[in-house]
Every structure is written in C-alpha cells, then in structure tokens.
C-alpha positions as CSV (number, residue, x, y, z in Angstrom):
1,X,49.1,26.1,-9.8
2,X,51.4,24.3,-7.5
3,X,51.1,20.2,-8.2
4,X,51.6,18.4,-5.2
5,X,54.4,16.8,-4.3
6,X,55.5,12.9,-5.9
7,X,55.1,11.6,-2.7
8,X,52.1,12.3,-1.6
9,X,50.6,11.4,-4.9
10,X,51.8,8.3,-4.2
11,X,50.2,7.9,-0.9
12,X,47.3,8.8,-2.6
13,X,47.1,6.5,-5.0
14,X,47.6,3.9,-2.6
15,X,45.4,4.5,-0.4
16,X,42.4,4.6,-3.3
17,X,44.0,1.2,-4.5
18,X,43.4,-0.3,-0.8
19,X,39.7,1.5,-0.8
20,X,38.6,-0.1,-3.9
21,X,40.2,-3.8,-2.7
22,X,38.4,-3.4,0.4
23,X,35.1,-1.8,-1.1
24,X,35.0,-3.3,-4.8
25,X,31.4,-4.7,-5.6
26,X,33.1,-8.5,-5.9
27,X,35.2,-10.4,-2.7
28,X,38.4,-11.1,-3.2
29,X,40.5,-13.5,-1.5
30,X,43.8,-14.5,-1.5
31,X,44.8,-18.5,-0.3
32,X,48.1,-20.6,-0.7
33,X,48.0,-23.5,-3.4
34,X,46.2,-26.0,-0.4
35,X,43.6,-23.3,-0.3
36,X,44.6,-21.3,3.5
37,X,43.1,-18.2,3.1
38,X,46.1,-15.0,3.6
39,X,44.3,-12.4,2.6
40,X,39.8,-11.0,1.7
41,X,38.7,-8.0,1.4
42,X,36.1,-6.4,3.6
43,X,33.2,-6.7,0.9
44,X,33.9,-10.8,0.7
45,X,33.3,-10.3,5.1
46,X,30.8,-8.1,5.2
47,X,28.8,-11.2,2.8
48,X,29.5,-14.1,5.1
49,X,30.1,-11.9,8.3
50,X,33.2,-13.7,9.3
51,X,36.0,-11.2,10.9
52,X,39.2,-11.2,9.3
53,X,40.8,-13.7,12.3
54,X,38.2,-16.1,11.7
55,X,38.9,-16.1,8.0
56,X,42.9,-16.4,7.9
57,X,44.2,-19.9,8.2
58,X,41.0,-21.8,7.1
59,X,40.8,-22.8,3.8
60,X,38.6,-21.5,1.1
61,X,37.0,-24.5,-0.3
62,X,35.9,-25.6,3.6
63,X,33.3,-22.3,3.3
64,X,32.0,-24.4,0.3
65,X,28.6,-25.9,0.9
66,X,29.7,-30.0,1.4
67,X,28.5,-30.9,-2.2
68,X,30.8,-28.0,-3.3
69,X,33.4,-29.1,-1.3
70,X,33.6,-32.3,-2.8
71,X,33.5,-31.0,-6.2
72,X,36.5,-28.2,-5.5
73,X,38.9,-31.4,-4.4
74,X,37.9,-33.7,-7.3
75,X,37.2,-31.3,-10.0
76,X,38.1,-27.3,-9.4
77,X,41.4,-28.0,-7.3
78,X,42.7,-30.1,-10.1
79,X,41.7,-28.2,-12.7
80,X,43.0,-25.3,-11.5
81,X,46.8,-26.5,-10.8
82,X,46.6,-27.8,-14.3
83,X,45.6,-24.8,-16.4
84,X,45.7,-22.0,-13.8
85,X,42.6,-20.1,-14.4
86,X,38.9,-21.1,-13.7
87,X,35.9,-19.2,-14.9
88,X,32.3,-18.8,-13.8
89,X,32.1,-21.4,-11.4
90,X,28.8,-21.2,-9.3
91,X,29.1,-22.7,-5.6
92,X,27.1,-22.3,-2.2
93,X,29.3,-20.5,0.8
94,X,28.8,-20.8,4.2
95,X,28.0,-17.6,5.7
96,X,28.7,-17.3,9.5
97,X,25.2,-17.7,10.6
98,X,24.7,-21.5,8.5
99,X,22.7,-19.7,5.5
100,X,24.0,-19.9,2.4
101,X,25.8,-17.5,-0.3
102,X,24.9,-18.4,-3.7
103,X,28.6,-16.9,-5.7
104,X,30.3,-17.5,-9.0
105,X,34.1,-17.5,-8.2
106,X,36.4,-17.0,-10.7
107,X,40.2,-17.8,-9.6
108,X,43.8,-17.1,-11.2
109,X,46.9,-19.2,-10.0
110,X,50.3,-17.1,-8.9
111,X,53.2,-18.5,-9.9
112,X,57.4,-17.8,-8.8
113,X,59.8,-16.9,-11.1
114,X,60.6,-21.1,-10.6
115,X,57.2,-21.8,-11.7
116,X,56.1,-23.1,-8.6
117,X,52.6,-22.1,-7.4
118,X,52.5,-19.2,-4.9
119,X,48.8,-17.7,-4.9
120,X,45.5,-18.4,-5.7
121,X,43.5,-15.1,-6.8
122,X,39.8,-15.8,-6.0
123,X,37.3,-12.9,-7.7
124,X,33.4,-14.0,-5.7
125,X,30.4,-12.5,-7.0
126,X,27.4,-12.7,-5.4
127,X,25.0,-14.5,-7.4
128,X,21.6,-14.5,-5.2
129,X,19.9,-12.2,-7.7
130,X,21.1,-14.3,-10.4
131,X,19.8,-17.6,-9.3
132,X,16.6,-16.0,-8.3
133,X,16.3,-15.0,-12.0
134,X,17.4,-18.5,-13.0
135,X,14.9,-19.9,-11.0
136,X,12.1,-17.1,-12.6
137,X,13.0,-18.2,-16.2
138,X,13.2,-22.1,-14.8
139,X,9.4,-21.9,-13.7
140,X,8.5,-19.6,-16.9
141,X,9.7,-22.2,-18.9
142,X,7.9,-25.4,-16.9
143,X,4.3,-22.7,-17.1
144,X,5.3,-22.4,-21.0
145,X,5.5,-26.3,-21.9
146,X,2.6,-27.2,-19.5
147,X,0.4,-24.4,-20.8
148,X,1.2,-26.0,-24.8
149,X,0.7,-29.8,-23.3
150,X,-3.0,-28.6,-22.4
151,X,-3.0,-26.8,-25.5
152,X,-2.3,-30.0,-27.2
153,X,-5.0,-32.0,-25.0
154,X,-7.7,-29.4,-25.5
155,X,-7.0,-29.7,-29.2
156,X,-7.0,-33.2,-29.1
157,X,-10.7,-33.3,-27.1
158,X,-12.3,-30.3,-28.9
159,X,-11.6,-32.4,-32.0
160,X,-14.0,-35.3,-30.3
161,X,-16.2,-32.9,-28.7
162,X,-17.0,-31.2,-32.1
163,X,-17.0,-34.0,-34.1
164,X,-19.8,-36.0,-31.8
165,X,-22.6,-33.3,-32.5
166,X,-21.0,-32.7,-36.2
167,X,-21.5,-36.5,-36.9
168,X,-25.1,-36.4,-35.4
169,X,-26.5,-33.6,-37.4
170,X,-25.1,-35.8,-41.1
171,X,-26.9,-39.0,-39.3
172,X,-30.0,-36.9,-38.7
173,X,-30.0,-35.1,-42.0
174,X,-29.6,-38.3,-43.7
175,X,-33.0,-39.9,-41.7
176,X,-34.3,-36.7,-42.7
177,X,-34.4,-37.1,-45.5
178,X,-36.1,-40.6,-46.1
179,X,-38.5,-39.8,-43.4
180,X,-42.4,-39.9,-43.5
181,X,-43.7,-39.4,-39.8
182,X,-44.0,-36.4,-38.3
183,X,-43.3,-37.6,-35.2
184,X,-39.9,-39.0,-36.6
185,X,-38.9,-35.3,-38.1
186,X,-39.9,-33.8,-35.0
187,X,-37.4,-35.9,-32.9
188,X,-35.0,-35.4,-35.6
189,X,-35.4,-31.3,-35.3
190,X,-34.7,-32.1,-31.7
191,X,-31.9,-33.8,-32.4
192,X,-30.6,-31.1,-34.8
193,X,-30.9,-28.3,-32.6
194,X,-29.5,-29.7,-29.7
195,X,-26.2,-30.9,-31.7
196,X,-25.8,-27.8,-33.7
197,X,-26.6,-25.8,-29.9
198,X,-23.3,-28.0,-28.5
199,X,-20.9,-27.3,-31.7
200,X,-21.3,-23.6,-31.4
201,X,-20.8,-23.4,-27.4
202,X,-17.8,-25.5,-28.2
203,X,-16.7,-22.8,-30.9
204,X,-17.9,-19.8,-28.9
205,X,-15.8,-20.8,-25.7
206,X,-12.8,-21.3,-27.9
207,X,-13.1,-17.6,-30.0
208,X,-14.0,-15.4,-26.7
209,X,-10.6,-17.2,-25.1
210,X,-8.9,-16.1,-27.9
211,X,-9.8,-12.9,-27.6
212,X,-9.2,-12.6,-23.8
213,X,-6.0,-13.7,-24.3
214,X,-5.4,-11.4,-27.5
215,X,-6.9,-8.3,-24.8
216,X,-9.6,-7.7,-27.5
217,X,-12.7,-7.0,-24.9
218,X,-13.9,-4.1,-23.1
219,X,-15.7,-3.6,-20.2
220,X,-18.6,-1.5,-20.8
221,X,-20.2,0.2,-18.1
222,X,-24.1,1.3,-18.5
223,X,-27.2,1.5,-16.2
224,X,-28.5,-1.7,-15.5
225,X,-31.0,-3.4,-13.5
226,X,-29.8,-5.9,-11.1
227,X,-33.1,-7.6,-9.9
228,X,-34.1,-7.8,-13.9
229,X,-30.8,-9.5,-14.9
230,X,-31.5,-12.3,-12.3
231,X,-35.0,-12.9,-13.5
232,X,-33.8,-13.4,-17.1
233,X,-31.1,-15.7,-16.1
234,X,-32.8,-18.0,-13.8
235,X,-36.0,-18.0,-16.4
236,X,-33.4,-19.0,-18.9
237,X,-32.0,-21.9,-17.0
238,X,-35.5,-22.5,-15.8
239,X,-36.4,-25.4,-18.3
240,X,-32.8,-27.5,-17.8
241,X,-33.5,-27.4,-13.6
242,X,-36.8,-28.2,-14.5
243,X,-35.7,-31.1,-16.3
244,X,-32.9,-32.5,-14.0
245,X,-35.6,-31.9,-11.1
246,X,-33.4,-29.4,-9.5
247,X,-34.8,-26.8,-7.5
248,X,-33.1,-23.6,-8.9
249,X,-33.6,-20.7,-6.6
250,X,-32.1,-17.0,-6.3
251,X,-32.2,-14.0,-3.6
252,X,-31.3,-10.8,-4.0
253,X,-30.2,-8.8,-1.0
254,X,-33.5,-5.9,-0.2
255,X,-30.4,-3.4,0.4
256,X,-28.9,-4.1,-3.0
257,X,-30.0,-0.3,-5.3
258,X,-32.6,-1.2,-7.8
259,X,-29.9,0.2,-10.4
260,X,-26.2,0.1,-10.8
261,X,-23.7,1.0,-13.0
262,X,-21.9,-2.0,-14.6
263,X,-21.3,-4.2,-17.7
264,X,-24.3,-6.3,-17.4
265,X,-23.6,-8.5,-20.6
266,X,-20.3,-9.7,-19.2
267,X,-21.8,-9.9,-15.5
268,X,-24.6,-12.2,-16.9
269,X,-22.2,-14.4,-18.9
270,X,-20.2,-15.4,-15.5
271,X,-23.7,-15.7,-13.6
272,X,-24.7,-17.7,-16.6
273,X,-22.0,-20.0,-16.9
274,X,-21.9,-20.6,-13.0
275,X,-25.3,-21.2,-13.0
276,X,-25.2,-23.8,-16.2
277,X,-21.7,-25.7,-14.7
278,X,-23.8,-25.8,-11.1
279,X,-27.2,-27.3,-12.9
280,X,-24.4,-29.7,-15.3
281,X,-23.1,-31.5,-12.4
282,X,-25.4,-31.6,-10.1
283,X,-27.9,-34.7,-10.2
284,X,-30.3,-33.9,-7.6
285,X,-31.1,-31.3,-4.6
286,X,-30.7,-27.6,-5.0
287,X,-28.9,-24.8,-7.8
288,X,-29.1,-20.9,-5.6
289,X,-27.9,-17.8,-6.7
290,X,-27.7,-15.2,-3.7
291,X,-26.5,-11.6,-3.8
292,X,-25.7,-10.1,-0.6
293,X,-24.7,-6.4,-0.2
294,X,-21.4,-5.8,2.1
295,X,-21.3,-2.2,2.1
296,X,-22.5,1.0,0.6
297,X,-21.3,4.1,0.4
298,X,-23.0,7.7,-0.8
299,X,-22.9,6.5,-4.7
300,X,-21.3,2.8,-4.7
301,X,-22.1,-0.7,-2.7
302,X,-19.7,-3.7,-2.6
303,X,-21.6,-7.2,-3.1
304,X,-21.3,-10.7,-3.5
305,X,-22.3,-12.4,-5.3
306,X,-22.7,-16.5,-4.7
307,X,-23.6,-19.6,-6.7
308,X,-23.9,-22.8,-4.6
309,X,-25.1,-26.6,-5.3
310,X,-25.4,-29.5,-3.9
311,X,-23.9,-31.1,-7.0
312,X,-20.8,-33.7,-7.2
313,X,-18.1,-31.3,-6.0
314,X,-14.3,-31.0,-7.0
315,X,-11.5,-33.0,-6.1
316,X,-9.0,-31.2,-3.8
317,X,-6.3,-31.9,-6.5
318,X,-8.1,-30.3,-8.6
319,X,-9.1,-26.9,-7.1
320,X,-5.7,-25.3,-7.2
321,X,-6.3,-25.3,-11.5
322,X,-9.7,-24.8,-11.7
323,X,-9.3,-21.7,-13.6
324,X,-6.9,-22.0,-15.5
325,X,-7.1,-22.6,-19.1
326,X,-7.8,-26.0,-20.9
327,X,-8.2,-27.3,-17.2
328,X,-11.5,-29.3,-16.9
329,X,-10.5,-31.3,-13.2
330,X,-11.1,-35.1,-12.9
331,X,-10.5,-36.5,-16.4
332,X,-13.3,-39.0,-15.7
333,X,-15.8,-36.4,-14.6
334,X,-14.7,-34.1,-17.9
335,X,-15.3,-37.3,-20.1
336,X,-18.4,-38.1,-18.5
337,X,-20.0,-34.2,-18.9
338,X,-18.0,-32.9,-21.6
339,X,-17.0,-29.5,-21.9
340,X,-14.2,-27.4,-23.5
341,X,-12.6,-26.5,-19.7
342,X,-12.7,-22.9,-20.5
343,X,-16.0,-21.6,-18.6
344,X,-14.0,-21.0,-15.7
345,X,-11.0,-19.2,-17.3
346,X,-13.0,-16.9,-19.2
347,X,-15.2,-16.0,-16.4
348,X,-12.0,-15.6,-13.9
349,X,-11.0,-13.1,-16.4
350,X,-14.3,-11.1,-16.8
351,X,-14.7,-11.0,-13.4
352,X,-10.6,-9.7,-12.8
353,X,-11.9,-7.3,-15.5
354,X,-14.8,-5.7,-13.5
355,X,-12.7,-5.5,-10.4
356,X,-13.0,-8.8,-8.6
357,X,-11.8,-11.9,-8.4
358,X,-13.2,-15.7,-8.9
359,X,-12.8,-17.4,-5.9
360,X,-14.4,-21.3,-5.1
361,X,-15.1,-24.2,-2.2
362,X,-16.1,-27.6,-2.8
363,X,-15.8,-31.3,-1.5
364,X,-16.3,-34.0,-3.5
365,X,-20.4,-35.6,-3.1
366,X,-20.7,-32.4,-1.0
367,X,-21.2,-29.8,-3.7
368,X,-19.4,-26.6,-5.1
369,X,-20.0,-22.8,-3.8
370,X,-18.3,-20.4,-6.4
371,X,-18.5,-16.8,-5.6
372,X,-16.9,-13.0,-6.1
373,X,-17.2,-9.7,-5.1
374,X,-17.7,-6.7,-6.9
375,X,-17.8,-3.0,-6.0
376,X,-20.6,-0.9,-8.7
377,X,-21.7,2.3,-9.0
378,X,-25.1,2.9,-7.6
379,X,-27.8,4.9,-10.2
380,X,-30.1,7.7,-8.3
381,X,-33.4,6.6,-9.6
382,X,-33.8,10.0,-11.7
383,X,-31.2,8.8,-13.7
C-alpha cells in the first residue's frame, strides 16, 4: 500500500489541528498581558455571537459582566501575573445581544525566552447547565432544612397536643375514682371519650403520613355506591353540625351512575376530612358537599367533587402551603383549633393517588371552597 506523501500528512494534520481549535466543545481565546483579545475560536463566537472583527482589539475582561469586571482588575488580573495560571473561575459574559453567558475560564500566562509576558491562554466553558444544577441542589437544600424546621415544629406541637387529652384522661380517672354521682361519672365518661377520641386522631394522622411518605398504601379499586357513601358521611358528621348549628347539606349530581368503580375507603377519608376541617372552622351559616358530573363516556364519567363553607377562610399567605406537610396556616388560628396540619397533605396525596388533584379558594371571614376532580369507572347495574 502506497503511504502518502510527508507533506501532505502534514497538511493534514494541520488542518485537523485548526478544525478542532475552531470546533472544540470549550472557547478559546488568545489576549496580550492588558487583556486585547488577538485571537477566539469560532465555538467561543458562535456563544456570544460577536464576529471575529468585533472581537479583536477589545479586551477580554470588558465582555465580563461589571461585577466581574471589577473583580478581574483587583483580583484575577493580579493573580494571574503573579502565579501565571488561574483555575475554575466562574464569571458572567456579555453576549452580543445584552444576555448573559454564565462560563468558568480557566487561563495560562505565555511567557519569552526573557520572561516577559507574551500571551494569555483563556480555556471558557460554558457553565449555564452547571449553574442551573447549582441552583436545583441550592433550592433542594433550602426545601430539605425547611421541611426538618416543620418537622421540628410539628414535634414540638404534637408533644402539647397529645399531652392536653393525655393529662385529662389521669385527671378524670383520678375523679373517677373517688366519685359517687352518676351524673358526675357520666360527665367524666364524656370527658374520657372525647380526650382518648383526640389522642388517637393525633396518632392516626401522624402513622398514615408515615406511610404515604414510606409509599406503603394502595389504591384499591371495587364497586361502590356513590349516593350511599354520601349518606354515611354526612349522617356521621350529622351530630357536630348539629351542635355548632351549622346547616350541613349535600347534592349529588342525578347524572352521576348509581355505581362506580373506585377506592371508596380512601375517597371517604378526603370527603371526611374536608367535611370535618369545613364544620371545625366554621362558626355559623352553611357546611355543602356537591358532586357534579362533567362528562361521561360509554363506561367512565369525570366529576367533581366540592366542599364549600361559609367558615373563617385562609389567609392569602397561607394558601400557597396549605398542603404541604406540618403546615397548619395562621399560627393563631392552628393554636386556637388545634390540629396536627396533616389533613390536607394526606388528602392531597390520596386524591394525586386516584387520579386527581386537591385544589382550594378562600378569603379570610368569607369562607373556604376545596374541591377535585376525578375520572371513575362507571358499573352496569348487572354487575
């Protein structure tokens, strides 16, 4: 085989050397000690869009954003006459059209066989990718230490809010105990079951979180009937509107099948727990459920499903973090109707679980309207 000719291998190589300088994946420019750019490469232009006429003669460190600019002549110029070298050094360049490059430069002094400076090598990398990851792990970190500062503060309340019913049931046990009235023991029953109702909602909320969180729960799906769930929640909460004087009311679109497919347990717990948070903090007027149907098709509808009061509302700082954990909106409101703050979480999640998602309105004195829609099999009767 005839090899070609030392020449032309030569060329070769030379003209591959200039491809890669022109087309390597980092800029590369060239500037006299003062900065005065001689020489970039086509990847470093095709970055900031500047032709290679508007680039030669202007000094680097004048592409620098002004901040950068000012550190390259107090701190970067300096340091690299001194030691010749400088690594890793993230600045903000001017493209032509005003936005800005995020780049790490890294930059290598030339000198004469007299020592004398003659070049500075700059190596850019672009770095937008980079700082957008920074900025990612930045925010993960702030959602990380916020997340264990609630933490901390649910903790901290759950130890009060247990302790309140705990300490009531050992004063009521004790009058128990040297009680003779019936009336007294009766009260004291009362008393009993009410406190022992609070500590295990307390300790409920806080073991189903755990589990969401841990992915331990399943959505089962099963034959249910709609109209029948409703009846059995409202009858449930019947007693509590009853007491508060509240007028509790439901509707359930006609349209809506008489049986669907779906996981009523968990669909009743987020009905449930709207339903008991509307009735906690609301002092007066009107509790409604209403289910409305969207759409159907041959074997599915889409509904929504509503909860609305007439209760105290939410303040507007406090909507954007209503559902997330350990959040439980205006202190003053949390201290003055308790609660562990996790109602809401854990029925965001059920409800992200069957296909839908929480969603909520509310002005303070106003009321609250929380609602979500779901799309569920619909059961021929025969079934």
């Amino acid at each position: 085989m005839t090899q070609p000719e030392p020449t032309a291998v030569r060329a070769l190589l030379d003209e591959d050397l200039a491809e890669l300088f022109e087309h390597a994946p980092a800029g590369y420019v060239s500037t006299f000690p003062d900065g005065t750019i001689v020489r970039v490469n086509q990847t470093f232009r095709d970055w900031t869009g500047f032709a290679p006429e508007e680039l030669t003669g202007r000094r680097l460190q004048d592409l620098f954003s002004m901040p950068g600019r000012i550190y390259y002549e107090t701190h970067l110029g300096p340091l690299l006459a001194m030691q010749g070298s400088l690594s890793e050094v993230a600045v903000d360049i001017a493209r032509r059209d005003g936005t800005l490059l995020p780049a790490l430069v890294n930059a290598l002094q030339k000198r004469g066989a007299d020592g004398k400076p003659l070049l500075h090598r700059f190596t850019v990398f672009n770095a937008t990718e980079r700082r957008r990851y920074e900025r990612q792990l930045l925010e993960a970190r702030r959602e990380a230490e916020r997340a264990l500062r609630a933490k901390a503060e649910l903790l901290a309340m759950l130890s009060h809010d247990v302790r309140t019913p705990l300490t009531a049931i050992l004063a009521v046990a004790s009058l128990l105990e040297g009680s003779q009235s019936e009336q007294d023991k009766r009260e004291a029953v009362r008393i009993l079951r009410s406190s022992a109702s609070s500590a295990v909602r307390l300790v409920e909320s806080v073991l189903e979180h755990s589990q969401l969180e841990a992915g331990v729960f399943v959505v089962h799906a099963a034959p249910f009937g709609l109209r029948a769930l409703v009846e059995e929640l409202v009858a449930s909460l019947a007693p509590l509107a009853s007491g508060k004087n509240i007028a509790l009311r439901h509707e359930v679109d006609a349209r809506v099948p008489e049986r669907l497919l779906g996981d009523a347990t968990k669909l009743g717990q987020v009905l449930g727990n709207l339903l008991g948070n509307a009735l906690k903090f609301t002092e007066s007027g009107t509790v409604a459920l209403a289910i409305e149907r969207l759409a159907e098709r041959r074997d599915e509808v889409d509904v929504r499903m509503r909860v609305t009061d007439t209760g105290i509302g939410i303040p507007a700082r406090a909507l954007p973090t209503i559902f997330e954990e350990y959040s439980r909106g205006d202190e003053a409101t949390a201290r003055r109707y308790g609660g562990s703050g996790l109602g809401l979480a854990i029925s965001r999640r059920l409800v992200q679980a069957m296909g839908g998602e929480l969603q909520v309105r509310s002005r303070v004195g106003e009321g609250s309207e929380f609602w979500f829609e779901l799309t569920l099999a619909a059961v021929p009767p025969a079934e």
